[in-house]
PLY file of the C-alpha trace (Angstrom):
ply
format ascii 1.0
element vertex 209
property float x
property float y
property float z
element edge 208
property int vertex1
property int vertex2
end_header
-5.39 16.67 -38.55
-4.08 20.44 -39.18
-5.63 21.93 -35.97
-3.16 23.40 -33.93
-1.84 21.53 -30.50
-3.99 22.21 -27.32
-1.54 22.93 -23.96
-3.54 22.55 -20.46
-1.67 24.05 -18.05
-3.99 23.54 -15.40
-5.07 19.86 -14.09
-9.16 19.09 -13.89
-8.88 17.52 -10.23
-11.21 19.74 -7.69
-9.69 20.05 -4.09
-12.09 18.70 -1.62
-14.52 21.93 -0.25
-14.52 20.80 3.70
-12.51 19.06 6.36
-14.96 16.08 6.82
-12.54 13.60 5.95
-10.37 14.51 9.26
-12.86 12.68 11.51
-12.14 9.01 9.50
-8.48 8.95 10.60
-6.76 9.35 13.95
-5.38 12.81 14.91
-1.70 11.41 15.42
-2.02 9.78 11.43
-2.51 13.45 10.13
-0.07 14.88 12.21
2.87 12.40 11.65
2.03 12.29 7.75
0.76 15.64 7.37
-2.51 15.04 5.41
-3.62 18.26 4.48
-1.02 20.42 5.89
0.58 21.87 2.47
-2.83 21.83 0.66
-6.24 20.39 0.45
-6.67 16.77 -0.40
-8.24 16.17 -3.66
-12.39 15.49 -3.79
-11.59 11.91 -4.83
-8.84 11.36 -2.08
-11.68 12.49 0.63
-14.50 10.05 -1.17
-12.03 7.48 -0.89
-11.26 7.81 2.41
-14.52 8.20 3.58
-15.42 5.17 2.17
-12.40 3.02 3.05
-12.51 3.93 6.58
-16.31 4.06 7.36
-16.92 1.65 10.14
-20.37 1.89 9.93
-20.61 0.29 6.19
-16.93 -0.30 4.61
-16.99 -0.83 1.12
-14.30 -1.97 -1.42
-13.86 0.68 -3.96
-11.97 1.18 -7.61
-10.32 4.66 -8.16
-9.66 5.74 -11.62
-7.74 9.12 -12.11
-5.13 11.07 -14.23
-1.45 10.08 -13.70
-0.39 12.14 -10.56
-3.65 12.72 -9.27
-2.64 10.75 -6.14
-4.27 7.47 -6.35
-1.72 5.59 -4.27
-2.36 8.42 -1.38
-6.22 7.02 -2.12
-5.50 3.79 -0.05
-1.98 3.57 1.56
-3.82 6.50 3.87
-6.37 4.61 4.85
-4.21 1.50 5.83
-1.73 2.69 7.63
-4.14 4.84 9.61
-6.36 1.26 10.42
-2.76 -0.39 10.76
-2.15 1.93 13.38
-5.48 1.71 15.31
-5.13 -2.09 15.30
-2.04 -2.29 16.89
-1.84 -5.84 16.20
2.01 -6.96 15.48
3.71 -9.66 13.23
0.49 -10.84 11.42
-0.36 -9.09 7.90
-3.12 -7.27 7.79
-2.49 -5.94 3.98
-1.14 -7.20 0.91
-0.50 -4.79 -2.15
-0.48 -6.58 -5.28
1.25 -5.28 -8.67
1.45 -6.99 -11.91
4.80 -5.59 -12.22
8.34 -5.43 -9.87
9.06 -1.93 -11.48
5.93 -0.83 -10.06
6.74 -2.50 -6.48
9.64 -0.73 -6.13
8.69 2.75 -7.44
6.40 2.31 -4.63
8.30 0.65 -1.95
10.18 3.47 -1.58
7.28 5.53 -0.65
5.65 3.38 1.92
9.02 3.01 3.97
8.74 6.31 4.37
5.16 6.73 5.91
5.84 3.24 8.09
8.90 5.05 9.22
7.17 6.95 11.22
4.98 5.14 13.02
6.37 2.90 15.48
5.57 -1.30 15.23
4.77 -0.68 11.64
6.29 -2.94 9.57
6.20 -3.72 5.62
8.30 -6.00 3.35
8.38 -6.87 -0.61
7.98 -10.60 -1.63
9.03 -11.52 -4.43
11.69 -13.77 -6.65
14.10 -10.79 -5.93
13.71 -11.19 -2.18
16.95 -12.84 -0.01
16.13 -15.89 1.30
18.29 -15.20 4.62
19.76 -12.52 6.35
21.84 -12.65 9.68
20.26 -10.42 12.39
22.22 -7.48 13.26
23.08 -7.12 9.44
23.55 -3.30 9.03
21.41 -1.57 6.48
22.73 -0.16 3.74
21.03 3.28 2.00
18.09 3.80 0.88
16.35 1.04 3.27
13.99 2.16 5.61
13.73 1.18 9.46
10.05 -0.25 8.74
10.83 -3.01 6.21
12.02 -6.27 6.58
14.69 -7.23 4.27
14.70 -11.25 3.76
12.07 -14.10 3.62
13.46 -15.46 7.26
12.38 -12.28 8.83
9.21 -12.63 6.93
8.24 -15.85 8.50
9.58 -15.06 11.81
7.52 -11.96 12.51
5.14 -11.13 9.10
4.75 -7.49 8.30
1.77 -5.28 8.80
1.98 -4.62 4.95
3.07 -7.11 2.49
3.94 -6.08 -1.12
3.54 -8.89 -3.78
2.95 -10.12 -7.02
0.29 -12.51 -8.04
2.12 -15.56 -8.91
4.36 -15.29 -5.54
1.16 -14.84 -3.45
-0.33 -18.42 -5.24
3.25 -20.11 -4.14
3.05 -18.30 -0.49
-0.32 -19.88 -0.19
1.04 -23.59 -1.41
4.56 -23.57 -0.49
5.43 -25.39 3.29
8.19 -22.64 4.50
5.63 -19.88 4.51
2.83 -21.74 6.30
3.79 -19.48 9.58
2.79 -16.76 7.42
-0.53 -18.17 7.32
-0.74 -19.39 10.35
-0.27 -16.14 12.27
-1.55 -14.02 9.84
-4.97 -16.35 9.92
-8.41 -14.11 10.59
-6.26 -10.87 10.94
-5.87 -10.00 6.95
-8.22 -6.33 6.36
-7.10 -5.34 2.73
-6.32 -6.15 0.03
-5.11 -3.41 -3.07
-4.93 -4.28 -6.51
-1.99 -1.63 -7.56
-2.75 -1.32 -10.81
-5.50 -2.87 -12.49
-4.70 -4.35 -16.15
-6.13 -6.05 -18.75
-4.64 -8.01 -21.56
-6.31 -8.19 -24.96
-5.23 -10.65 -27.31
-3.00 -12.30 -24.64
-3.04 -15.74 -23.06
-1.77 -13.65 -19.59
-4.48 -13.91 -16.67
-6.01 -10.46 -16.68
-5.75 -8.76 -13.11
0 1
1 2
2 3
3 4
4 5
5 6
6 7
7 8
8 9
9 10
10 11
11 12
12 13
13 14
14 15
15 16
16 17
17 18
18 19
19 20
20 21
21 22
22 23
23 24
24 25
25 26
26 27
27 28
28 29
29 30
30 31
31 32
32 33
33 34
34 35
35 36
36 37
37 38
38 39
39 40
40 41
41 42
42 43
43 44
44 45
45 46
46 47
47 48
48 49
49 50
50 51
51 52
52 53
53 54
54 55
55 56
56 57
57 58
58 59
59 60
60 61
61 62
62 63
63 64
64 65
65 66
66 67
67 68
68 69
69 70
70 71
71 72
72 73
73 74
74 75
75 76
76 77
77 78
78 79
79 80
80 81
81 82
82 83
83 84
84 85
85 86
86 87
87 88
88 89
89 90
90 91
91 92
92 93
93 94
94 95
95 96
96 97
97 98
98 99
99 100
100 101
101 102
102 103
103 104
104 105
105 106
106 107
107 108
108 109
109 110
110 111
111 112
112 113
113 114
114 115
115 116
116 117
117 118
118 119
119 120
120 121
121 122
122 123
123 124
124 125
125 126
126 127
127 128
128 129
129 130
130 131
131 132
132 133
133 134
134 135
135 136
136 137
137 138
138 139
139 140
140 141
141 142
142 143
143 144
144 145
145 146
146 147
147 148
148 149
149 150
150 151
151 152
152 153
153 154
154 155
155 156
156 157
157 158
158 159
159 160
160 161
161 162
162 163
163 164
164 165
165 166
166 167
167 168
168 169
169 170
170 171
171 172
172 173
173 174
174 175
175 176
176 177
177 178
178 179
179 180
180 181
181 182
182 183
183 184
184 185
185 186
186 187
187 188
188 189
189 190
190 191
191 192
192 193
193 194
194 195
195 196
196 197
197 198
198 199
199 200
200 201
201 202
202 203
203 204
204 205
205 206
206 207
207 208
C-alpha cells in the first residue's frame, strides 16, 4: 500500500515488422486514407486485417486492446475498403452496433470523415435521435459530412453502405412497416456486422451485449 506510484511512459503495443497487410486492401483505400503513411500500423491492426479481409477463409474476430490502441481502425478499415470493392449502392452492407448514443457519436464523427472520401459511400446513424423527415436540398449545417444521410426518409429511400445503430432500434427496424424497404433492398447484400463495444452487465436485469 506504501510502494511508490509506477509512471509508463511508453505504451506495450508492437508496430507490425512487414508490409504484408498492404496486399488485403486496394491500393486507392491506402492512398485516400493513408494507412501507414505517418507510421506503421500496430501488430494487432495487421492480424486484424488480415483476417477480416482474407477471401480465402474470412473469419469473425474479437479485438481486445488498451484504450487508444486503435481498435476502431481494427474494422472500419476493413469495411470501407470491401465497401469500396463492392460498389454496390443504396443497400447496407454494415451495421455498427453500440450499447450507447455517446459512443455513436464520438464515432460518427470519425467515419464521415473516411466515407468522405470515397465517392458513393454513404453512412447514417439510426436512432430515437434521428429526424424523421428532411426536405431535399436542405443545406447542411457544420460539422456534417457529405457521406451521411441525415433523416429516416433518406434512409428508406436509398439505405446507406454503413448503418450505425443501437440494439433496441435495430429489433424495431426489423418489426416496424416504414422500414421494410430497408429490408427489402438491403436483402442478401448485408457483409458485417461490429459489435462497438462489447459489455456485460453483472447484477443487472439489462440484456448483456
Amino acid at each position: 500500500l506504501m510502494a511508490e506510484p509506477v509512471f509508463q511512459s511508453t505504451y506495450g503495443w508492437q508496430p507490425t515488422e512487414d508490409d504484408s497487410w498492404k496486399s488485403y486492401f486496394l491500393p486507392d483505400v491506402i492512398e485516400k486514407i493513408g494507412i501507414g503513411k505517418k507510421y506503421p500500423p500496430y501488430s494487432h491492426q495487421a492480424s486484424s486485417w488480415k483476417t477480416l479481409l482474407n477471401k480465402d477463409e474470412m473469419q469473425s474476430i474479437v479485438v481486445t486492446s488498451g484504450t487508444g490502441s486503435g481498435k476502431t481502425e481494427c474494422f472500419m478499415y476493413p469495411v470501407i475498403n470491401d465497401i469500396v470493392e463492392q460498389n454496390n449502392p443504396d443497400a447496407v452492407q454494415a451495421i455498427f452496433l453500440y450499447p450507447l448514443n455517446a459512443l455513436m457519436a464520438d464515432q460518427c464523427d470519425r467515419l464521415g470523415e473516411l466515407c468522405d472520401k470515397f465517392d458513393g459511400v454513404k453512412f447514417a446513424v439510426y436512432n430515437g435521435n434521428t429526424k424523421e423527415r428532411i426536405v431535399a436540398g436542405t443545406p447542411r449545417k457544420a460539422g456534417e459530412h457529405a457521406s451521411q444521410l441525415r433523416a429516416r426518409n433518406e434512409i428508406r429511400q436509398t439505405p446507406p453502405q454503413i448503418l450505425l445503430s443501437n440494439p433496441s432500434m435495430l429489433e424495431y427496424m426489423l418489426v416496424r412497416g416504414s422500414d421494410q424497404t430497408i429490408m427489402e433492398k438491403s436483402r442478401g447484400k448485408l457483409r458485417w456486422i461490429v459489435i462497438d463495444e462489447a459489455h456485460s452487465y453483472s447484477g443487472s436485469s439489462a440484456v448483456e451485449l
